[in-house]
C-alpha positions as a Markdown table, in Angstrom:
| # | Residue | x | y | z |
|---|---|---|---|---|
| 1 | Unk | 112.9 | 106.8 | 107.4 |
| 2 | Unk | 113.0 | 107.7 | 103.7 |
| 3 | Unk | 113.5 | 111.3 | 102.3 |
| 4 | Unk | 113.1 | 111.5 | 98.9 |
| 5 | Unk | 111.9 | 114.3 | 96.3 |
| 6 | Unk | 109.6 | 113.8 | 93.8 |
| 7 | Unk | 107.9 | 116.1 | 91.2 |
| 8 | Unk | 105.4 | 112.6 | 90.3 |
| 9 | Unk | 106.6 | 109.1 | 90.6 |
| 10 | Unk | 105.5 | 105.8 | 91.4 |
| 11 | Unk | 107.1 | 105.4 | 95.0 |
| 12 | Unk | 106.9 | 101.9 | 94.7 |
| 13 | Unk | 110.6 | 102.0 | 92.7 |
| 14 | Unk | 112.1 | 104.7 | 93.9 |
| 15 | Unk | 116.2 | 104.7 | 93.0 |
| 16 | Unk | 119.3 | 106.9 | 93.7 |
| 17 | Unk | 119.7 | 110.2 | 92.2 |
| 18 | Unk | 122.5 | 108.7 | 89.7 |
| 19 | Unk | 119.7 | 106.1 | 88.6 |
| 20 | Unk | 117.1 | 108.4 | 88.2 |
| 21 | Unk | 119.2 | 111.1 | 86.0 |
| 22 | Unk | 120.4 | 108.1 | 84.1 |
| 23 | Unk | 117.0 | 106.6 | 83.3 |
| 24 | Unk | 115.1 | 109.7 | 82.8 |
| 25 | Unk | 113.6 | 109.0 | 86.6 |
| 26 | Unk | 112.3 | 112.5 | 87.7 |
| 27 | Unk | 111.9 | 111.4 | 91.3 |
| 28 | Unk | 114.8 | 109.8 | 93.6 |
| 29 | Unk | 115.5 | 108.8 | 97.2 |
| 30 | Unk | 118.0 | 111.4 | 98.9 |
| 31 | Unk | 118.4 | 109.8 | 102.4 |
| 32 | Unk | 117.4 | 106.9 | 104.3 |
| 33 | Unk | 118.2 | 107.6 | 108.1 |
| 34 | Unk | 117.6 | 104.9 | 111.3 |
| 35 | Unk | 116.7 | 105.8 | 114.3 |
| 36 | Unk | 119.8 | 104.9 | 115.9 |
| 37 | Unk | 121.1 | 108.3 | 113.5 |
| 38 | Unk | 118.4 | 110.1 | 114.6 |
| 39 | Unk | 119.0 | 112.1 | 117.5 |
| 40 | Unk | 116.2 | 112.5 | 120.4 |
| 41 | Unk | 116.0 | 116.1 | 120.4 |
| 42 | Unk | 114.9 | 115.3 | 116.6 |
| 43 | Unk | 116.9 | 116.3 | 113.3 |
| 44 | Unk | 117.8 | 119.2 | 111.3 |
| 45 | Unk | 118.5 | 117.7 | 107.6 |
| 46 | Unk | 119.7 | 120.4 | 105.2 |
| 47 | Unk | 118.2 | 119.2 | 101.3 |
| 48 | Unk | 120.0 | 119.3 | 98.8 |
| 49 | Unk | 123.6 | 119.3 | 100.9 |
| 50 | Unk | 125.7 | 116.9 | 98.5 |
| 51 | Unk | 126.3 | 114.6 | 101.4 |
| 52 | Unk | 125.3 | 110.8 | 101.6 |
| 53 | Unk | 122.9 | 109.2 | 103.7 |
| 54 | Unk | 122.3 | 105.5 | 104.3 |
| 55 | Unk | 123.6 | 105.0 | 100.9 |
| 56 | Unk | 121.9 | 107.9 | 99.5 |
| 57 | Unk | 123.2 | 111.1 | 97.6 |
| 58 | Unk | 121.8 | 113.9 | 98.6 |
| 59 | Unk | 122.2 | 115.7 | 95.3 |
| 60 | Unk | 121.8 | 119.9 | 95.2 |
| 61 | Unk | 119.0 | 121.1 | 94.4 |
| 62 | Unk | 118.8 | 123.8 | 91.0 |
| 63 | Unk | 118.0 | 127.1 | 91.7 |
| 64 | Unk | 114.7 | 128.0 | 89.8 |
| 65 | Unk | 113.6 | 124.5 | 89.8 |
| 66 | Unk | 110.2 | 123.7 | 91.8 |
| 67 | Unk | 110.7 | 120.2 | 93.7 |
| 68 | Unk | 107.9 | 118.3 | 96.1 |
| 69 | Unk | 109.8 | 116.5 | 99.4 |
| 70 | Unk | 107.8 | 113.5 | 100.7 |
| 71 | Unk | 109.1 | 111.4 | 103.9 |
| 72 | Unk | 108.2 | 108.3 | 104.5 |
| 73 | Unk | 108.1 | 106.9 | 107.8 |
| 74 | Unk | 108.9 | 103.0 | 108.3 |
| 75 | Unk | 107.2 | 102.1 | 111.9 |
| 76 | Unk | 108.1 | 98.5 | 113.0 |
| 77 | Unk | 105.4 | 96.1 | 114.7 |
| 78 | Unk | 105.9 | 95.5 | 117.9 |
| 79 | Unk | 106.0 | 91.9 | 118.6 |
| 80 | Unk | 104.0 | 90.2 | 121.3 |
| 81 | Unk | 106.0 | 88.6 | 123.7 |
């Protein structure tokens, strides 16, 4: 699963915050969680906690600032055996 906040991007090339900020990017990936990290009474993820997940910084948020969260789910086939 991919968290990532976006006030209007092309989600096809999403990037890290550092990425974004450096290429004038306004939307950026802020997690990316498996569900081996995901626990099965589900998840609390705090936004904006300065904390890295899967590779991802999970940059604080600016207060005053309006942001749009989008989560994207990646479901696996299941393969016929």
């Amino acid at each position: 699963m991919q968290i990532f906040l976006a006030p209007a991007c092309d989600s096809t090339d999403l990037k890290n915050a550092v990425e974004a900020k450096n290429n004038d990017y306004g939307c950026y990936i802020i997690a990316k969680l498996s569900s081996r990290e995901m626990p099965s009474s589900g998840l609390l993820f705090t936004i904006g906690d300065a904390n890295y997940y899967g590779g991802y910084y999970n940059e604080p948020l600016t207060s005053g600032n309006r942001y749009m969260l989008h989560v994207v789910a990646e479901i696996p086939r299941e393969v016929n055996k």
